[in-house]
N, CA, C and O atoms as a DFTB+ gen file, in Angstrom:
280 C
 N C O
     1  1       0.850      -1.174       0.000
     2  2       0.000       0.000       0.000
     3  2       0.893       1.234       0.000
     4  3       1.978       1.112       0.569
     5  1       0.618       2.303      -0.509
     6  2       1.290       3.514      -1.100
     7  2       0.600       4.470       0.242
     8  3      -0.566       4.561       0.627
     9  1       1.794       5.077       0.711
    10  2       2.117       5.443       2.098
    11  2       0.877       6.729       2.043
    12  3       0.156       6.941       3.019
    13  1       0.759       7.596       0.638
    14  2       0.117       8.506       0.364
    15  2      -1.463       8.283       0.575
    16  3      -2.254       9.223       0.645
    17  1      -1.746       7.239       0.647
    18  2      -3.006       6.440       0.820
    19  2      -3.369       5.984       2.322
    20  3      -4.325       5.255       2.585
    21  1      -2.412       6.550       3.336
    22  2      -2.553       6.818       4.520
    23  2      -2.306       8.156       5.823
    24  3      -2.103       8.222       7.035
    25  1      -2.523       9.306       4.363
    26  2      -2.417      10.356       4.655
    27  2      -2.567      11.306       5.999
    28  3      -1.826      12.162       6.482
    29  1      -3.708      10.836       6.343
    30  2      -4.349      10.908       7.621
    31  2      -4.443       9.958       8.804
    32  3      -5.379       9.931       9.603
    33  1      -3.024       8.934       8.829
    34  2      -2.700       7.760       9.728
    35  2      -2.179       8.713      11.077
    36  3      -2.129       9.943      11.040
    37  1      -1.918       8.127      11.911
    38  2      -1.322       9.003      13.237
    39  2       0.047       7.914      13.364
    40  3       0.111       7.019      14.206
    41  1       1.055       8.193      12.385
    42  2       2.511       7.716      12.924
    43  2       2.766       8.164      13.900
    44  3       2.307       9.125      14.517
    45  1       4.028       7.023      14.220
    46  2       4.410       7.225      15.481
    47  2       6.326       6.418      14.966
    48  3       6.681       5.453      14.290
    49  1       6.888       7.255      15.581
    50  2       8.335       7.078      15.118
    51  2       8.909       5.993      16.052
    52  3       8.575       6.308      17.194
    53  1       9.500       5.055      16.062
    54  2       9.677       3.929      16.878
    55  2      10.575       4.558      18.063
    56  3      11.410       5.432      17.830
    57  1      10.293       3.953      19.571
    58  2      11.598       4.574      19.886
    59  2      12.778       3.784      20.237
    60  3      13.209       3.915      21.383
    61  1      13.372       2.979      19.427
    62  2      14.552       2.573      19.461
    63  2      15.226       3.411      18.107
    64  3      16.331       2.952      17.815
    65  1      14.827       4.418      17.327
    66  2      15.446       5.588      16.545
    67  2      16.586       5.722      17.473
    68  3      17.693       5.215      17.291
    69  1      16.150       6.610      18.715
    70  2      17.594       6.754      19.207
    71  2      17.869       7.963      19.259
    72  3      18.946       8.416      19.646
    73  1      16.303       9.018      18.625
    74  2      16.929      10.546      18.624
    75  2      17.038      10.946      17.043
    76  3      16.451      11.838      16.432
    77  1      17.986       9.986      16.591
    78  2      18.217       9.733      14.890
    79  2      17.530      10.507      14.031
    80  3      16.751      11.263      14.612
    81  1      17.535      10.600      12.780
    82  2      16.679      10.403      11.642
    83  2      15.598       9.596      11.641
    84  3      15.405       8.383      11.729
    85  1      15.010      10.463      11.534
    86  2      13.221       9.249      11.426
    87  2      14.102       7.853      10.654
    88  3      15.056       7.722       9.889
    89  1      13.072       6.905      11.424
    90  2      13.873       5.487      10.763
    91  2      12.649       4.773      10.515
    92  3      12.045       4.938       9.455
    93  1      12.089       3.714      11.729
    94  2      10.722       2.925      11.758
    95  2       9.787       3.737      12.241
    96  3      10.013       4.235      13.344
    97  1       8.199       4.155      11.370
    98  2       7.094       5.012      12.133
    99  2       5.813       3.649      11.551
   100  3       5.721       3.108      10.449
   101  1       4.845       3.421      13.026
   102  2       4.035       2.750      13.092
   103  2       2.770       3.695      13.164
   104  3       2.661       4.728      13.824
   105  1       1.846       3.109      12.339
   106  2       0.413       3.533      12.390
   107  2      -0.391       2.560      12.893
   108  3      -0.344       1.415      12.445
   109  1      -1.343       2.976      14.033
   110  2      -2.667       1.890      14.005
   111  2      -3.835       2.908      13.415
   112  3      -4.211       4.052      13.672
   113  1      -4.276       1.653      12.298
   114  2      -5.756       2.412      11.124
   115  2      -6.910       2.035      12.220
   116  3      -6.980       1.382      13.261
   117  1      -7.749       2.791      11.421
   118  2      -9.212       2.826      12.076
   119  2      -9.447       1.117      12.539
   120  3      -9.789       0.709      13.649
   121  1      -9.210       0.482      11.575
   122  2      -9.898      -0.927      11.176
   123  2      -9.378      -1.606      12.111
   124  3      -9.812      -2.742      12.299
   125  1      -8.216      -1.037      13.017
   126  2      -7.395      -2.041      13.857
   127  2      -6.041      -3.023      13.130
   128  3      -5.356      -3.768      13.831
   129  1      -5.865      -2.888      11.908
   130  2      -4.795      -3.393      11.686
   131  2      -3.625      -2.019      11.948
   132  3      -4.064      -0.895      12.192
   133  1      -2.457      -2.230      11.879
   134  2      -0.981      -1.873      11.797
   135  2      -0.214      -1.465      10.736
   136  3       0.198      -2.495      10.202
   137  1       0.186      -0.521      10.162
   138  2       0.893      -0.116       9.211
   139  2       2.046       0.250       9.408
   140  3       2.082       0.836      10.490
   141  1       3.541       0.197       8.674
   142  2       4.235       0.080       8.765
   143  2       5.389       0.810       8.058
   144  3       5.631       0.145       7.051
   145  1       6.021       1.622       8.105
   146  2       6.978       1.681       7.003
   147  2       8.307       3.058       7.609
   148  3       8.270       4.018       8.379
   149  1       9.249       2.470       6.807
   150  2      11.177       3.305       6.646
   151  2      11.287       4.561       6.207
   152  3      11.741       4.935       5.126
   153  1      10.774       5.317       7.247
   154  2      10.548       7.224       7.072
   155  2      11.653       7.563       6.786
   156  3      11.852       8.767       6.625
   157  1      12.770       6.596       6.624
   158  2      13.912       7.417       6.746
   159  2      14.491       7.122       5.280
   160  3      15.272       7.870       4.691
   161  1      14.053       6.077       4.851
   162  2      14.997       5.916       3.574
   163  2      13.522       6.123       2.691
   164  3      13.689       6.675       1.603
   165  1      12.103       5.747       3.030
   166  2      11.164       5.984       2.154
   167  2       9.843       6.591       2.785
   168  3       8.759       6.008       2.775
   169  1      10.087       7.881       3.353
   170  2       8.617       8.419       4.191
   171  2       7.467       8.573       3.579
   172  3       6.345       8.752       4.054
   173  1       7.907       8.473       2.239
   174  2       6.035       9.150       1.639
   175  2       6.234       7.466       0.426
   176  3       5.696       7.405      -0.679
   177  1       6.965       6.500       0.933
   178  2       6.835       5.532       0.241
   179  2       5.619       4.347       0.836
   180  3       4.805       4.478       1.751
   181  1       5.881       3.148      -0.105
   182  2       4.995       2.077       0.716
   183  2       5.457       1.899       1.645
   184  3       6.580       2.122       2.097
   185  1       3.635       0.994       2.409
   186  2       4.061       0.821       3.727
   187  2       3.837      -0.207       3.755
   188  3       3.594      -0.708       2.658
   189  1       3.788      -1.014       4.833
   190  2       3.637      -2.820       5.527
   191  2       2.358      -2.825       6.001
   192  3       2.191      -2.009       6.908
   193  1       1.464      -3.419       5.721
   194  2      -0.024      -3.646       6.639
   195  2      -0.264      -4.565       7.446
   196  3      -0.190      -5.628       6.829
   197  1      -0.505      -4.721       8.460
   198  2      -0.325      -6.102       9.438
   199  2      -1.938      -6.388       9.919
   200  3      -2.844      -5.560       9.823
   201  1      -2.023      -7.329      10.289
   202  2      -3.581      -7.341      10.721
   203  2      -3.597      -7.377      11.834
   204  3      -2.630      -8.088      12.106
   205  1      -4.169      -7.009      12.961
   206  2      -4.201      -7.149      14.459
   207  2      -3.541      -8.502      14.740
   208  3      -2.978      -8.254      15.806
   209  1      -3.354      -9.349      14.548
   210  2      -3.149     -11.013      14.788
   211  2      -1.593     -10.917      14.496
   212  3      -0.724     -11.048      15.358
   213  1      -1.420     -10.719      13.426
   214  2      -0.341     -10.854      12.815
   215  2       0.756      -9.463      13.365
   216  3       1.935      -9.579      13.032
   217  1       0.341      -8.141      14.220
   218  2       0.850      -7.710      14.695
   219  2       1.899      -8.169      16.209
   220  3       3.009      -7.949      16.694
   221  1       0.793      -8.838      16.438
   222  2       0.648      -9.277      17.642
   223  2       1.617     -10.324      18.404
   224  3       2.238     -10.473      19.456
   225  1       1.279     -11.060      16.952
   226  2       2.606     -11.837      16.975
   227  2       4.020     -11.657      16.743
   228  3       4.931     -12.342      17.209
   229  1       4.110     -10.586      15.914
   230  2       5.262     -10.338      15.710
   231  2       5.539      -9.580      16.882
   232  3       6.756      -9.714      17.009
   233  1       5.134      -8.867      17.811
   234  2       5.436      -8.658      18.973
   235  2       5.918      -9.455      20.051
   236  3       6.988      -9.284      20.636
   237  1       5.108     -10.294      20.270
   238  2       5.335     -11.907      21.467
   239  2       6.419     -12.009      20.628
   240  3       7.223     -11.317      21.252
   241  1       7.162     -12.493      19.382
   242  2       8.355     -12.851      18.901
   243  2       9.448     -11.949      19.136
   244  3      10.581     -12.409      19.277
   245  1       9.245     -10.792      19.189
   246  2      10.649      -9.622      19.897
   247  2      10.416      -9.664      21.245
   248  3      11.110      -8.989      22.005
   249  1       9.624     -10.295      21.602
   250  2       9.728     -10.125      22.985
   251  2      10.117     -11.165      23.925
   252  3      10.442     -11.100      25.110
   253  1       9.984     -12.335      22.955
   254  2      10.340     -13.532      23.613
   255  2      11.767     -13.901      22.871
   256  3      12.180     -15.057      22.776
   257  1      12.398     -12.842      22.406
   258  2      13.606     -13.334      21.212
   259  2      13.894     -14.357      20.676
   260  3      14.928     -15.024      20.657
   261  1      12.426     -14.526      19.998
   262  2      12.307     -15.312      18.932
   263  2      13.055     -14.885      17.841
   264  3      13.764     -15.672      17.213
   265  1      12.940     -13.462      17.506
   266  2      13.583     -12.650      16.616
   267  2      15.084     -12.275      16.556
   268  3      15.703     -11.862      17.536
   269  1      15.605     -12.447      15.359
   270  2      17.063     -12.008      15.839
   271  2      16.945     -10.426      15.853
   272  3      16.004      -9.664      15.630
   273  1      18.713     -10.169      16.321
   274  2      18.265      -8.939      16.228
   275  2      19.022      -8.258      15.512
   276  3      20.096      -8.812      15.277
   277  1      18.802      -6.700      14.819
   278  2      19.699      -6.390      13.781
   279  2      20.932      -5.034      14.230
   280  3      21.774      -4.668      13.410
């Protein structure tokens, strides 16, 4: 989905940035899914759409370091 097509999302800049350059900014849409996307290398680019479920999980997985890390 084309970032421009979420014009009116309420990002939110991750805070493991660090202060930085905008890097990771998360949206939650009306609908309850998660949007996603790299303000820093592509802010007005596509974004990632997650569905509540599939957010969710990917959460329990950084949190249980399931995930590596980068």
């Amino acid at each position: 989905m084309d970032s421009a097509a979420l014009t009116g999302a309420p990002w939110r800049k991750s805070s493991h940035s660090n202060g930085q350059a905008q890097c990771v900014e998360v949206a939650v849409l009306p609908n309850g899914s998660v949007a996603t996307r790299d303000s820093k290398a592509h802010g007005h680019g596509p974004a990632l759409i997650f569905t509540t479920h599939q957010w969710q999980t990917f959460q329990t997985g950084v949190q249980h370091g399931v995930l590596g890390q980068v």
